[in-house]
C-alpha positions as a LaTeX table, in Angstrom:
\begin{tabular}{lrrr}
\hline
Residue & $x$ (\AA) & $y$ (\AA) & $z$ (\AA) \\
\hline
Unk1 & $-15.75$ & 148.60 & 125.44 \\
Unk2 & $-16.78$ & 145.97 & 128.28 \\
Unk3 & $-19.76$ & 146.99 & 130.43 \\
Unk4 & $-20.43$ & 145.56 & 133.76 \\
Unk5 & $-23.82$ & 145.66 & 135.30 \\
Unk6 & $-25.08$ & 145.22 & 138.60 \\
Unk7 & $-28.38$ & 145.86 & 140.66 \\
Unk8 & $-31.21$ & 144.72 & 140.30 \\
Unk9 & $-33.41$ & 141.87 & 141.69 \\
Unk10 & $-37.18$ & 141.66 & 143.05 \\
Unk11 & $-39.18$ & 144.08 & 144.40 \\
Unk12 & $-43.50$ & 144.43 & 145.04 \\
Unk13 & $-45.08$ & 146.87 & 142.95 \\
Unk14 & $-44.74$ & 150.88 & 144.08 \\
Unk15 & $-40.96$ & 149.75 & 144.80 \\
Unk16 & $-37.45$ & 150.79 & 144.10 \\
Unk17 & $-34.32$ & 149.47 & 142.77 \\
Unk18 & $-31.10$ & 150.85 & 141.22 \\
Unk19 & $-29.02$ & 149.58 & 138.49 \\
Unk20 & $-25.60$ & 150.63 & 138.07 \\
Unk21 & $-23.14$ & 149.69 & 135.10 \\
Unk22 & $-19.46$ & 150.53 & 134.83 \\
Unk23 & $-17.57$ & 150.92 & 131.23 \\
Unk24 & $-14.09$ & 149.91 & 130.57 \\
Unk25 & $-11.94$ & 149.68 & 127.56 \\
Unk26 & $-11.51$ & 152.07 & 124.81 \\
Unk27 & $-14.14$ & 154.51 & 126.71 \\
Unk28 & $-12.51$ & 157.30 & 125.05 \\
Unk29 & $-14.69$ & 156.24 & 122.14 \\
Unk30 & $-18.05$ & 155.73 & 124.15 \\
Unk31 & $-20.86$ & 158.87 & 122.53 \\
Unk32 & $-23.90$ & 157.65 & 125.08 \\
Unk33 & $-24.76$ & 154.87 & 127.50 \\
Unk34 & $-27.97$ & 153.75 & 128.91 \\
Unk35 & $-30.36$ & 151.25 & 129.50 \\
Unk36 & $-32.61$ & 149.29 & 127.36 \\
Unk37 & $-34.74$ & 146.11 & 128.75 \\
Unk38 & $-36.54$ & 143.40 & 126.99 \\
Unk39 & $-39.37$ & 141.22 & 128.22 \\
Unk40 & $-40.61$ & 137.89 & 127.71 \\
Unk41 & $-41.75$ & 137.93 & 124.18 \\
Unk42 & $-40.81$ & 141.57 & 123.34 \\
Unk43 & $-38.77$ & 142.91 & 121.51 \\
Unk44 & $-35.88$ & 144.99 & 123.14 \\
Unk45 & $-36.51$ & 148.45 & 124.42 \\
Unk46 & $-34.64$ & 151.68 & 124.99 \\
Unk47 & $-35.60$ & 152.90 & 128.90 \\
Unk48 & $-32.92$ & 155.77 & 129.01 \\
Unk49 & $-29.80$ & 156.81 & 127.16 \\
Unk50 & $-27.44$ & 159.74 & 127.95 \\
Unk51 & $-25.47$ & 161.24 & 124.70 \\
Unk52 & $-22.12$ & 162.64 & 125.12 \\
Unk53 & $-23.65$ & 166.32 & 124.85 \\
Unk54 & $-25.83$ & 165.47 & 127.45 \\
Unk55 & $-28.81$ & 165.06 & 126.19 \\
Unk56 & $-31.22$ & 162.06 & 127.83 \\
Unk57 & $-34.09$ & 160.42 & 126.69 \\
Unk58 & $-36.59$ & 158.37 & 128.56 \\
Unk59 & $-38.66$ & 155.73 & 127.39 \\
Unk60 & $-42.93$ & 157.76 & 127.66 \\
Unk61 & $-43.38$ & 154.38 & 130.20 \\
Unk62 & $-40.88$ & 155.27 & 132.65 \\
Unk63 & $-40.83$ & 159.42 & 132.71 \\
Unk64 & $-41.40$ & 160.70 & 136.16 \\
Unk65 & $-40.41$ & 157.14 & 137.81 \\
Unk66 & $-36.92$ & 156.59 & 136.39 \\
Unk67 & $-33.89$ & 158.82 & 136.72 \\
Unk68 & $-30.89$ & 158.30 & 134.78 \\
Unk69 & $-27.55$ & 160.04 & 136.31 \\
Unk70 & $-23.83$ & 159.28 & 134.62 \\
Unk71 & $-20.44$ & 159.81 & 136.24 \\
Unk72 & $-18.28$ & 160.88 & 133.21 \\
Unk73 & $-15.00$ & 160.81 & 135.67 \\
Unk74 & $-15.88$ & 157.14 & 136.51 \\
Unk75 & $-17.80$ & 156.33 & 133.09 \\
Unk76 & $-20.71$ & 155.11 & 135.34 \\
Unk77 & $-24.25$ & 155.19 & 134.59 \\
Unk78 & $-27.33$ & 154.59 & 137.06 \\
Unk79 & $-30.65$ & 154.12 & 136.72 \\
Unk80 & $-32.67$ & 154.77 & 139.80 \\
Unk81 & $-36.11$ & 153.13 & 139.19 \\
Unk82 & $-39.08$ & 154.05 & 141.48 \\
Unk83 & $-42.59$ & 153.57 & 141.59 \\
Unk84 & $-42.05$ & 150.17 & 139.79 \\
Unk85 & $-45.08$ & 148.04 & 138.40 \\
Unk86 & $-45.42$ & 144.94 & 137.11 \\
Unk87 & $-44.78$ & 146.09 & 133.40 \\
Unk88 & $-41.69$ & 146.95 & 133.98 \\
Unk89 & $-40.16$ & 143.00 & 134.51 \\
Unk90 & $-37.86$ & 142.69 & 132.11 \\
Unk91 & $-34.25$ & 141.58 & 131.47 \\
Unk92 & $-32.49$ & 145.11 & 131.50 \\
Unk93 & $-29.43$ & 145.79 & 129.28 \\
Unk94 & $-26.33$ & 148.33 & 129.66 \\
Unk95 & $-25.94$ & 150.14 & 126.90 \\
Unk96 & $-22.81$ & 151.98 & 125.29 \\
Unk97 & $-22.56$ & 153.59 & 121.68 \\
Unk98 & $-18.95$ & 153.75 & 119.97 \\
Unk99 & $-18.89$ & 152.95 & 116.49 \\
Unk100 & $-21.74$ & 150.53 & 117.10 \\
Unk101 & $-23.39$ & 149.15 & 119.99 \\
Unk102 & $-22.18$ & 147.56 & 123.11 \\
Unk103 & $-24.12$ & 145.63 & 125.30 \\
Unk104 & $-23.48$ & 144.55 & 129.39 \\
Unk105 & $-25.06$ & 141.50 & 130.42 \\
Unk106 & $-28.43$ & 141.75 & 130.93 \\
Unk107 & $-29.89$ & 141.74 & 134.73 \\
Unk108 & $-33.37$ & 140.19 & 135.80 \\
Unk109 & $-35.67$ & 143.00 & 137.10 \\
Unk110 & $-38.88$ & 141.08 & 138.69 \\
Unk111 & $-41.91$ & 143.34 & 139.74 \\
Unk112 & $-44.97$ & 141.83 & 141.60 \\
Unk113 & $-48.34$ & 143.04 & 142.41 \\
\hline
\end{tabular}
């Protein structure tokens, strides 16, 4: 599976930005995709993930700003991210589970105050 990512960028604190990511390959195989991110120093983290039955989970640090929405037909996932604060700079990762992980490349989300 090959994931491509795009979105992101900078944005002031109370902003908005969307992340998009697009699956290719054997996506026949794919059983969830999401998001994880990873700051300096941190350790990588899961934001959202969608399972094949449907069923989404959300980071606690992002519920009620984030909304994740997936376009099975186009094997799409976005992540609209409002109310943004500084804590949530990271390098953010697409995310799809075959018979392991599969990352995207990661894209630079930069939140001032």
């Amino acid at each position: 599976v090959q994931l491509q990512a795009s979105g992101g960028g900078s944005v002031r604190a109370g902003g908005s930005l969307r992340l998009s990511c697009a699956a290719s390959g054997s996506i026949g195989s794919i059983h969830g995709m999401g998001w994880y991110r990873q700051a300096p120093a941190k350790d990588r983290e899961l934001v959202a993930v969608v399972r094949t039955h449907g069923d989404t989970t959300y980071a606690d640090s992002v519920k009620g700003r984030f909304t994740l929405t997936g376009d099975t037909a186009k094997n799409t996932v976005d992540l609209q991210m409002n109310n943004l604060k500084p804590e949530d700079t990271a390098v953010y990762y697409c995310w799809a589970y075959t018979f392991g992980n599969n990352w995207g490349q990661g894209t630079l989300v930069t939140v001032s105050s």
